[in-house]
Residue frames as a rotation matrix with the C-alpha (Angstrom) as fourth column:
UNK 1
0.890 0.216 -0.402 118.46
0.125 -0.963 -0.240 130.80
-0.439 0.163 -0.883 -31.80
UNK 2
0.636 -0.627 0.451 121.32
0.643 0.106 -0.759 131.64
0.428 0.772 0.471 -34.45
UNK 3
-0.322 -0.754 -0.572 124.64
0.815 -0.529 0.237 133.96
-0.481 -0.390 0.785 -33.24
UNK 4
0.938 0.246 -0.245 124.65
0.011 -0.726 -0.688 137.14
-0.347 0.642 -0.684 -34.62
UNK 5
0.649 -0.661 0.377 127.41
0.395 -0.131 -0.909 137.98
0.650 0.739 0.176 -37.32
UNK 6
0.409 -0.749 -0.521 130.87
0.747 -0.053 0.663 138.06
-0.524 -0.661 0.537 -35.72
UNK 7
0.995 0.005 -0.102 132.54
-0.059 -0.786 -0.615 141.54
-0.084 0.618 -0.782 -36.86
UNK 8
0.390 -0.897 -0.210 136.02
0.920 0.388 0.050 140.53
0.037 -0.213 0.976 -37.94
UNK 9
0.886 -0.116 0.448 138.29
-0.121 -0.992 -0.017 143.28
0.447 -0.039 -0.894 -36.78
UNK 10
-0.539 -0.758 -0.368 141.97
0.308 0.229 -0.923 143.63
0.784 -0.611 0.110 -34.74
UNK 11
0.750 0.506 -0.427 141.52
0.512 -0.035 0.858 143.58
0.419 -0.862 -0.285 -31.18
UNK 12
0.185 -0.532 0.827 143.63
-0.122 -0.847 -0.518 146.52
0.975 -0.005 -0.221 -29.57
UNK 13
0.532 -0.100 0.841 142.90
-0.818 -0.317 0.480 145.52
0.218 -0.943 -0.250 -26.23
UNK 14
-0.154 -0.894 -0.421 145.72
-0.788 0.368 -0.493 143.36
0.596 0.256 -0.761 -25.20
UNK 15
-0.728 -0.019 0.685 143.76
-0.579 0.551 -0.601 141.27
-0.366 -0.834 -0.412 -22.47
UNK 16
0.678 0.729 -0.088 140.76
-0.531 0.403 -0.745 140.32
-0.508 0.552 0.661 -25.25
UNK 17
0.372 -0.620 -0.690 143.42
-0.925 -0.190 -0.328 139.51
0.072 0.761 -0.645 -27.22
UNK 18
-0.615 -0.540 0.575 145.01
-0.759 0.604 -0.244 136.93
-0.216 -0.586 -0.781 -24.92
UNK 19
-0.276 0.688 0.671 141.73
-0.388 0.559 -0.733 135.52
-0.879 -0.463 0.113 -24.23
UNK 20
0.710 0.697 -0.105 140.22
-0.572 0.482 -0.664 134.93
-0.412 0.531 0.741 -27.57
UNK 21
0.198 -0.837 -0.510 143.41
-0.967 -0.080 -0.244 133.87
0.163 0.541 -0.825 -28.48
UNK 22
-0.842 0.084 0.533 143.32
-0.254 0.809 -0.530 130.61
-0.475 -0.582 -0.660 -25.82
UNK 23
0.270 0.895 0.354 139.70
-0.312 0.430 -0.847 130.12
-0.911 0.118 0.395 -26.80
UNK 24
0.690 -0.124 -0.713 140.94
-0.649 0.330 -0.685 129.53
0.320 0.936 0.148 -30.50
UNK 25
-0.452 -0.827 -0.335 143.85
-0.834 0.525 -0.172 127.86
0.318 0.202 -0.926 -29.65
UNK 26
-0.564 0.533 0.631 141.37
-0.465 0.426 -0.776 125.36
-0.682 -0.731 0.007 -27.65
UNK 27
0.206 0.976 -0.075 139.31
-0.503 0.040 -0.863 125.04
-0.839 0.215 0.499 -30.22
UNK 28
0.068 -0.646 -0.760 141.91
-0.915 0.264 -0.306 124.47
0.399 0.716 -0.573 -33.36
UNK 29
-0.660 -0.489 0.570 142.90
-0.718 0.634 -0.287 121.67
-0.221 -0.599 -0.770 -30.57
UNK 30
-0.303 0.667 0.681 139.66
-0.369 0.577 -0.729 120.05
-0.879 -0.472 0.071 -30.32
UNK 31
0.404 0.471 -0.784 138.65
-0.780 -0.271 -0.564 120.18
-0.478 0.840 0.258 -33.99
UNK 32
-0.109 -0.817 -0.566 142.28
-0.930 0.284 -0.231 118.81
0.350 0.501 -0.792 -35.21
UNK 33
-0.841 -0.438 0.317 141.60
-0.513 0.833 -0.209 116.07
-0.172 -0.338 -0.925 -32.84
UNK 34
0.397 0.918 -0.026 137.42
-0.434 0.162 -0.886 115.52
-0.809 0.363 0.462 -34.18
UNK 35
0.587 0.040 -0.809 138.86
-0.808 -0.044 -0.588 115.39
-0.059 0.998 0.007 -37.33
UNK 36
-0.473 -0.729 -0.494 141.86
-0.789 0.600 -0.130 112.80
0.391 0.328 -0.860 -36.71
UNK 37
-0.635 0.434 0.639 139.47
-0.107 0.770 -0.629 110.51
-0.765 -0.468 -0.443 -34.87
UNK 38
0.227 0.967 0.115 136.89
-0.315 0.185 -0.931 110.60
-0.922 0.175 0.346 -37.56
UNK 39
0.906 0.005 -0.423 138.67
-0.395 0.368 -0.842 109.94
0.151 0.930 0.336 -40.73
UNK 40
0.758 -0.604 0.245 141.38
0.106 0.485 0.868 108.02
-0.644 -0.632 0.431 -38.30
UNK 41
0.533 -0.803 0.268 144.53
0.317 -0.104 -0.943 110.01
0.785 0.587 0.199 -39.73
UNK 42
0.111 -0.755 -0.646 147.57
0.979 -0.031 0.204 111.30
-0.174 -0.655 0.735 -37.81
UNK 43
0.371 -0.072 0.926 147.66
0.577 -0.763 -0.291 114.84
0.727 0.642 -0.242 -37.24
UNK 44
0.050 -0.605 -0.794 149.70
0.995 -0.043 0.095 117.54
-0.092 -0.795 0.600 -35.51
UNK 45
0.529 -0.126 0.839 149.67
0.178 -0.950 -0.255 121.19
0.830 0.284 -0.480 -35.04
UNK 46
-0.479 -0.877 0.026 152.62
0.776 -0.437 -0.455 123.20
0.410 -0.198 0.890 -34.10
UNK 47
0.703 0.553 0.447 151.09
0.464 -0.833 0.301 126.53
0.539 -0.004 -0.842 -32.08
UNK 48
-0.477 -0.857 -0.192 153.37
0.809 -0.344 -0.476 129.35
0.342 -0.383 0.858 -31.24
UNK 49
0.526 0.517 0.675 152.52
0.596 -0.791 0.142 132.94
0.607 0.328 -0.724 -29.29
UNK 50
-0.330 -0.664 0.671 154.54
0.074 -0.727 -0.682 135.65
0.941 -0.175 0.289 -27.61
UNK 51
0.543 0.818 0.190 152.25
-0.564 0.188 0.804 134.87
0.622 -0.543 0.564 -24.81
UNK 52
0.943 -0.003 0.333 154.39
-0.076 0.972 0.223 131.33
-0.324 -0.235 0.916 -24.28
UNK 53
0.395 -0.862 -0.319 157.62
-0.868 -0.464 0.178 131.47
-0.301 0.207 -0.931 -24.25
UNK 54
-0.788 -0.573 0.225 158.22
-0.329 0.700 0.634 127.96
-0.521 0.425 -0.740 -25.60
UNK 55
-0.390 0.657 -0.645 155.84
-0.723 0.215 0.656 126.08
0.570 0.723 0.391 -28.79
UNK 56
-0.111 0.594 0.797 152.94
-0.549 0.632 -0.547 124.03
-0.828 -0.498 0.257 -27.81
UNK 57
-0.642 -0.050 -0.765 152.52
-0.667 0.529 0.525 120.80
0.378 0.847 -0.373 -29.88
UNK 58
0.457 0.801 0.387 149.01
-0.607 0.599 -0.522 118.57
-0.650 0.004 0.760 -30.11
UNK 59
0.834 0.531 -0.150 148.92
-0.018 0.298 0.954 116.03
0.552 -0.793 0.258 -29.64
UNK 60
0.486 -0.599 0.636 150.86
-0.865 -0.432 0.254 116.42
0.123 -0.674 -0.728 -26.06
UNK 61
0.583 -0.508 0.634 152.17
0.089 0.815 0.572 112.81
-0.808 -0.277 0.521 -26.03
UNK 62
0.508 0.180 -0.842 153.96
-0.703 -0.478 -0.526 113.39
-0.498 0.860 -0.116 -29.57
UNK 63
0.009 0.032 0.999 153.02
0.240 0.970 -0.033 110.38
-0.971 0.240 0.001 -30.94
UNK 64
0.660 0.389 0.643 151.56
0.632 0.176 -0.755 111.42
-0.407 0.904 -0.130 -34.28
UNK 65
0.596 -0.471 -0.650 154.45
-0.443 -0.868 0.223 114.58
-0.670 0.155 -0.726 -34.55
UNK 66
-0.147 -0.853 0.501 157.23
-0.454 0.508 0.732 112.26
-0.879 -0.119 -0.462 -35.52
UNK 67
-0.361 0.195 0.912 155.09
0.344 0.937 -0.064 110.69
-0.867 0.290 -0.406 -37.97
UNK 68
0.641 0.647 0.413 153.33
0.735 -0.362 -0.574 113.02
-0.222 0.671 -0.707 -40.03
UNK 69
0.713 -0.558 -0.425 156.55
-0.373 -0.814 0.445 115.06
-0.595 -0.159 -0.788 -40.10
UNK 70
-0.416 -0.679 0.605 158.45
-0.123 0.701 0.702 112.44
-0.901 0.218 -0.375 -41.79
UNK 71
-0.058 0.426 0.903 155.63
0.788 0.575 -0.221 111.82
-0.613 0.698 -0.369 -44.06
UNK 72
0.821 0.268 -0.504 155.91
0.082 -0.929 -0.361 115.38
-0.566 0.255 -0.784 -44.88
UNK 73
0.375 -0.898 -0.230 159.56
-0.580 -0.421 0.697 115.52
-0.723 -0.128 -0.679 -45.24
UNK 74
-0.300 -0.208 0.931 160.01
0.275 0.916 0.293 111.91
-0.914 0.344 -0.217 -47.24
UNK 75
0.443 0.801 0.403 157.62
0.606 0.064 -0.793 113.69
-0.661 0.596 -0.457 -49.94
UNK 76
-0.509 -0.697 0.505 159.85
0.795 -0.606 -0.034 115.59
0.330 0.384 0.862 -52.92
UNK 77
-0.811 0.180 -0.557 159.58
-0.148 -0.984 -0.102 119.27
-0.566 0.000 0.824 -53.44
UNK 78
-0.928 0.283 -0.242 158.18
-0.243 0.032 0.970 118.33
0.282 0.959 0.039 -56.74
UNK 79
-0.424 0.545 -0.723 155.39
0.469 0.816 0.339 116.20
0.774 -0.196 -0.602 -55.33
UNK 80
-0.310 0.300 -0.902 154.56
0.806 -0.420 -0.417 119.08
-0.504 -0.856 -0.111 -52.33
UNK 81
-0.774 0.245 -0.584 154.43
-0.456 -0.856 0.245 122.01
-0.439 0.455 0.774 -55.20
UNK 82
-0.870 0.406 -0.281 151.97
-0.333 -0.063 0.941 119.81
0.364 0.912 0.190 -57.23
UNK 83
-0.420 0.608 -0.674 149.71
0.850 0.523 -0.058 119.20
0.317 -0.597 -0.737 -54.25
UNK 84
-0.376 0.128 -0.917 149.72
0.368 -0.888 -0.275 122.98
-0.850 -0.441 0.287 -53.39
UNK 85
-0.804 0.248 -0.540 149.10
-0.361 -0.926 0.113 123.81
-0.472 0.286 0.834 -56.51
UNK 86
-0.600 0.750 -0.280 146.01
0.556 0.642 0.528 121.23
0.575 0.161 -0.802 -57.20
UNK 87
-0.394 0.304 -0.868 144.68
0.916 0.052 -0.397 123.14
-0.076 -0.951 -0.299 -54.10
UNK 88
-0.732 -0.077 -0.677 144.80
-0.200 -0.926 0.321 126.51
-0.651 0.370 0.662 -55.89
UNK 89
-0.867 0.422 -0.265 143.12
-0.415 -0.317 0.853 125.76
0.276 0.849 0.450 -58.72
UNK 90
-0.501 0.840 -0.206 140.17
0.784 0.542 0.303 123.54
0.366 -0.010 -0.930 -57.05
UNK 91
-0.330 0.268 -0.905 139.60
0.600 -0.680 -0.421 126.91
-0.728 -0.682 0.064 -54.34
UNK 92
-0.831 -0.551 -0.079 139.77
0.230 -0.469 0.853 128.49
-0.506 0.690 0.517 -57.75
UNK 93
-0.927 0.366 0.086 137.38
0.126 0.085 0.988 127.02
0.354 0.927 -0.125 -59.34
UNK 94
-0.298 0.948 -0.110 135.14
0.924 0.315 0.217 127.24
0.241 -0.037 -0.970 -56.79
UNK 95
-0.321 0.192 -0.928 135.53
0.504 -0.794 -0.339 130.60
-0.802 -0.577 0.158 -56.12
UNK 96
-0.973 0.192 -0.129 134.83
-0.170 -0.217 0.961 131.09
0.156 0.957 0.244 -60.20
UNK 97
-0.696 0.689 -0.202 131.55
0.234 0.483 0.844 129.22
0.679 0.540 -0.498 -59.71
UNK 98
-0.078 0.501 -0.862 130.38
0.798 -0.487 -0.356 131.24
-0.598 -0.715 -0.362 -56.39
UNK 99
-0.804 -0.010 -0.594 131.13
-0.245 -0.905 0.347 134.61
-0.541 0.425 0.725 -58.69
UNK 100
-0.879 0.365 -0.307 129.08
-0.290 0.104 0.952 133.51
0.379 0.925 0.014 -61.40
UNK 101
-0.494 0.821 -0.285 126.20
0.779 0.564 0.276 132.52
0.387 -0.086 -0.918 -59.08
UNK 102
-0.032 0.487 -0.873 125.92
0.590 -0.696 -0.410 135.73
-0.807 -0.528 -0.265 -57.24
UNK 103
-0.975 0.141 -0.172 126.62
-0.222 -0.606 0.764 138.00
0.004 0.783 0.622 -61.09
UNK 104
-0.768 0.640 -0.020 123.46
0.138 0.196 0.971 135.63
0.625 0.743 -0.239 -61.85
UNK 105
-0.388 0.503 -0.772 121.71
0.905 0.051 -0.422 136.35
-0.173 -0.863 -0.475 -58.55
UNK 106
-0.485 -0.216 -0.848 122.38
0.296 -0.952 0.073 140.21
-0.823 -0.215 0.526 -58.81
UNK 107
-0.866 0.371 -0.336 120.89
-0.500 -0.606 0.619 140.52
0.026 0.704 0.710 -62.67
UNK 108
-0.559 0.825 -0.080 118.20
0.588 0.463 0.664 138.65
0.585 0.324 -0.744 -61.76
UNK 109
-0.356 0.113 -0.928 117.65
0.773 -0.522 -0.360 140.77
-0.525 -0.845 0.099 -58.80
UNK 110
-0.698 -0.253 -0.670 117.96
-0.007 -0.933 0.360 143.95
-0.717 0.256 0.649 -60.89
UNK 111
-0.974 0.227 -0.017 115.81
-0.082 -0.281 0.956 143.09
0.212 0.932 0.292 -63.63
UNK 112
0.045 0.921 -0.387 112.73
0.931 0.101 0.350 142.25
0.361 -0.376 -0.853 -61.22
UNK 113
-0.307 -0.102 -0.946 113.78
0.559 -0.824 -0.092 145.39
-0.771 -0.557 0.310 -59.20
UNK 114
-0.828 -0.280 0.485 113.88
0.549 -0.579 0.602 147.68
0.112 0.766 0.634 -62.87
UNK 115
-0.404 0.628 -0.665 111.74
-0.093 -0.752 -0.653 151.10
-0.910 -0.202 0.362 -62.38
UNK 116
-0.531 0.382 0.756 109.09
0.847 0.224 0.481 150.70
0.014 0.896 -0.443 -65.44
């Protein structure tokens, strides 16, 4: 049976808050670590809240920190701006080529729909 649509929204109550907060932070955890086992890279996320008075870092031995921080750091500016902005224009383009499927969705819609 499928979820129903999550309604994104702020949460006001401060104890939901907490909670879904852990449940994501759990989850980010588990993913980051799917993902570094399956295409067997080194990864690390930094995770900070007001919750925790001190940063939490994955993986908890920080083996891979050390490493993928360096490789970050070793890497020019020059060579970090033209990776960021590769990223821009691919998100770009696909967000060009989602528009242009729903425009062609919508006048097809409309022109079966047209009162005759």
């Amino acid at each position: 049976m499928p979820r129903s649509k999550v309604k994104l929204a702020f949460i006001k109550d401060n104890k939901a808050w907490k909670n879904s907060f852990m449940k994501r932070k759990e989850w980010l955890k588990n993913k980051l670590k799917e993902v570094s086992i399956l295409c067997s890279i080194e990864a690390c996320v930094i995770l900070y809240s007001s919750y925790e008075p001190e940063l939490e870092v994955w993986p908890e031995d920080n083996t891979a920190f050390p490493n993928v921080l360096n490789a970050f750091l070793t890497k020019s500016p020059m060579e970090r701006r033209n990776f960021l902005l590769n990223r821009i224009a691919t998100s770009r383009k696909g967000s060009a080529r989602l528009s242009r499927r729903s425009r062609s969705r919508l006048w097809k819609t409309a022109i079966w729909q047209w009162p005759t």
